[in-house]
N, C-alpha and C positions, 0 to 999 in steps of 0.2 A: 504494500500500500504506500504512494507516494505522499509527499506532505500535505499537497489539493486535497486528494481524495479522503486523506486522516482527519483535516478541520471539517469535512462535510461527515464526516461520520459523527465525529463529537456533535455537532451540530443536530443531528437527525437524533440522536441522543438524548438531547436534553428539548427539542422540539415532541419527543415521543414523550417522553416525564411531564411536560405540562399538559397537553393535549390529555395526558389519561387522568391528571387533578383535576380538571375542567369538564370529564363527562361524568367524574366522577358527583360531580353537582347537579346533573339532571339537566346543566342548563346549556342554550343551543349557544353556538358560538355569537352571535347578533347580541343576545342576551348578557351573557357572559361580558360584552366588550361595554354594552348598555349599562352593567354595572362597575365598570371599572371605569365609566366617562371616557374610554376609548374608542375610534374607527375600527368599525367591525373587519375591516380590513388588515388592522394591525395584528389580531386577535387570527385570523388565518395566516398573515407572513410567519409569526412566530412559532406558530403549528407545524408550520409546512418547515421548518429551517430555514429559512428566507430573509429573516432577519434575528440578529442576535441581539437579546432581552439585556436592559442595562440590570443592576445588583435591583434596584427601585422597582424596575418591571415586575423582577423575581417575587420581590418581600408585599406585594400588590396582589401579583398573582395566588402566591400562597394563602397570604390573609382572606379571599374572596372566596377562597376552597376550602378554608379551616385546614388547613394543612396543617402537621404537628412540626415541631421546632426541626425532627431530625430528617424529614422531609424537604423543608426549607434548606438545611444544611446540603444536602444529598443536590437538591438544587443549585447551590453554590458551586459547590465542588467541580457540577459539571460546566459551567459556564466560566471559572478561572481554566476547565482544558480546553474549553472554544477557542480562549479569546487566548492562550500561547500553546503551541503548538512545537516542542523539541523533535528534532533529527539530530542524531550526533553521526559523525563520520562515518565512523568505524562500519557503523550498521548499514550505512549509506550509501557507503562504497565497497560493500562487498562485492558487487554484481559489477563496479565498473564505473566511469562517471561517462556515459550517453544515458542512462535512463534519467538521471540529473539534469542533463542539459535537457530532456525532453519535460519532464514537470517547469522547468523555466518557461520553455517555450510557452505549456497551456497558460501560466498565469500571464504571461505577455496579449497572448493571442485573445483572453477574457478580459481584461485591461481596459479601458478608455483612457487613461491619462496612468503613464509609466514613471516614477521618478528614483533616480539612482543620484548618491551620494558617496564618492569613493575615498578612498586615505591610501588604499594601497596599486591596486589593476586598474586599467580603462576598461568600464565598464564593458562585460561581454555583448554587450548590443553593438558597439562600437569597433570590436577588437577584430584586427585583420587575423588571415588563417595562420600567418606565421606568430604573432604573438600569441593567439590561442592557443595553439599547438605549444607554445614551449609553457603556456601557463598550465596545462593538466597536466606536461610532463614533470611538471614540479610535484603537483598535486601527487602522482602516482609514486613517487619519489619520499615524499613527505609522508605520507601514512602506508606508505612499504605495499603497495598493490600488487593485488597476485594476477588481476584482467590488467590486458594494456590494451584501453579501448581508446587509445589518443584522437587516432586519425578518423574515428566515427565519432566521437566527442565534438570534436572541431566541426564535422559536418551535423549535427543537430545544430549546435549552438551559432552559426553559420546561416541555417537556415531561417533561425526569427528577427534576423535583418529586415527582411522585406516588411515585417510590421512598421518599418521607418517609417516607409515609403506609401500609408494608410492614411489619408488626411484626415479620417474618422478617429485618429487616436492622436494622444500627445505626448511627446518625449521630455522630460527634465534632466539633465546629467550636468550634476555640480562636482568637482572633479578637486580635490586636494592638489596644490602643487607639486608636491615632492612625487603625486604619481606620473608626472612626465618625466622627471629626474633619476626615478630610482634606476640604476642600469640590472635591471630583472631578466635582459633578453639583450642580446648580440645590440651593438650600436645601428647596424643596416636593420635590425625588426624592428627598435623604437623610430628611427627615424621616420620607415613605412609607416608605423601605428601613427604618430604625431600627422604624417598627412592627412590620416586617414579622419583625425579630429578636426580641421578645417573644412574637410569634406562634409560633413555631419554638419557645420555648423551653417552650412547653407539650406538643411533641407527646412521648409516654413513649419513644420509643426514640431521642431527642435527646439529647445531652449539648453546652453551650454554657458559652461562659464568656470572659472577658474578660482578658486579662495589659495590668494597670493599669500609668499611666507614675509615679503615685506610689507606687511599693512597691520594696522591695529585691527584686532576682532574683538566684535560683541561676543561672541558664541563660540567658546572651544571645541572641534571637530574630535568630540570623542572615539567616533567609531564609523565605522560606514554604515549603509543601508540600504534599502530597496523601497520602494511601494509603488504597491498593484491596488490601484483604487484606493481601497482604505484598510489594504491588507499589507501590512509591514513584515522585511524578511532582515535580519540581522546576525552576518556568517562572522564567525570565531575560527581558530585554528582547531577546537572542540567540535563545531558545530551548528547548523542554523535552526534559529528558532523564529517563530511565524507569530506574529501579533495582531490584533483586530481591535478595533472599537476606539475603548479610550485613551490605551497606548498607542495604536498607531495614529491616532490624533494630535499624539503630542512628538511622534516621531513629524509629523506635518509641520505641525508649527515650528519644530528645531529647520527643519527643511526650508522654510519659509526667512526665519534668522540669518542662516548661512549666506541664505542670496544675498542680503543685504549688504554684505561686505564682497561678494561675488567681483571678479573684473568679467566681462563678458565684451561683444563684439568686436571694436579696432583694437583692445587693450586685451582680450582673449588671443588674437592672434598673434599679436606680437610675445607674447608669454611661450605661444608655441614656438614660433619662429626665434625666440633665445636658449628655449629647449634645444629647437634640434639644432642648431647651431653648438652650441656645448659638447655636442656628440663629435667623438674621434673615430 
């Protein structure tokens, strides 16, 4: 079971536990939402897993059911495994990393607005095949991999480029300095890769930009991240863990901070162009 298909399970989980407190009251869902002062509409998203219940929802719902305390509890428990969702490595990459690069893909491809925050890689949306390829040869190297699925790796992860080129969707990638700097790959593969980020930064539903190491920041770049709508992914050398709701809201607004001190357009470019010029 990949990480998508694990949050839709928890989900279906704790949509199935309230759905059976609520028949358990006799009363029809219309009703049910008529006495919580809610759209009966809400009262089906939540049924159906379609949307995920804040703690307030929960202690609402219970109350209106007579639910018992460890019921309510039994409800908690499952909506903190909603809203973070762990993968660690190990287990992850047993099989290999293309079926990784293919759960990316579906949360791209589900997506309407994609946005990536880097400290270390250029974002895999972004990354040509030679820097790909030497980033899972790390990858296979670093947790001692017994599959070497590089060269099919790099054609999954390859293939959800074309989401660029979707005018129905939107790109953000705010991009740490030191990740044009770090010499992670041959001086000829960063240099291709840097073109490849000027490239990118012409298509119209791109937004790119650079948090320079000479400038004062608001906001310290702790860590990297990802978000797919309002599903936030945060990979470690450990492992990535999947966030929803009120943490990835606030993974948003740190998103939102960043830009602020962002360089972006003629001053993005030129950042590159001192990058690959750097390079011997």
């Amino acid at each position: 079971m990949n990480s998508v298909s694990e949050r839709q399970a928890q989900a279906d989980q704790l949509a199935e536990a309230l759905r059976t407190l609520r028949r358990r009251t006799g009363m029809s869902g219309k009703d049910f939402a008529s006495r919580l002062g809610w759209h009966s509409s809400r009262v089906s998203r939540l049924e159906r897993g379609r949307q995920t219940p804040t703690k307030a929802d929960l202690r609402a719902w219970a109350t209106t059911c007579s639910a018992s305390r460890s019921e309510f509890d039994e409800l908690t428990v499952l909506l903190r495994k909603v809203q973070a969702v762990h993968r660690d490595w190990r287990r992850r990459l047993q099989r290999g990393q293309t079926a990784i690069q293919a759960d990316y893909n579906q949360l791209v491809a589900g997506a309407q607005v994609v946005r990536h925050f880097e400290t270390a890689w250029i974002p895999g949306l972004l990354q040509t095949a030679e820097y790909a390829r030497r980033v899972f040869r790390e990858q296979a190297e670093l947790h001692d991999l017994d599959v070497h699925d590089e060269d099919a790796a790099v054609t999954v992860r390859l293939a959800r480029q074309r989401h660029l080129y979707n005018p129905a969707k939107q790109f953000e990638f705010l991009l740490a300095e030191p990740v044009l700097r770090w010499r992670t790959c041959p001086g000829d593969v960063l240099r291709g890769q840097l073109g490849g980020l000027t490239e990118a930064a012409g298509l119209p539903n791109v937004r790119i930009g650079i948090l320079p190491l000479d400038r004062a920041l608001r906001t310290t770049p702790q860590n990297a991240f990802q978000i797919y709508d309002r599903v936030t992914v945060v990979e470690t050398f450990a492992g990535e863990t999947y966030y929803d709701d009120a943490t990835s809201a606030a993974y948003l607004r740190i998103m939102e901070r960043l830009w602020a001190d962002a360089m972006t357009g003629d001053d993005f470019v030129r950042v590159i162009q001192d990058a690959a010029a750097a390079l011997h």
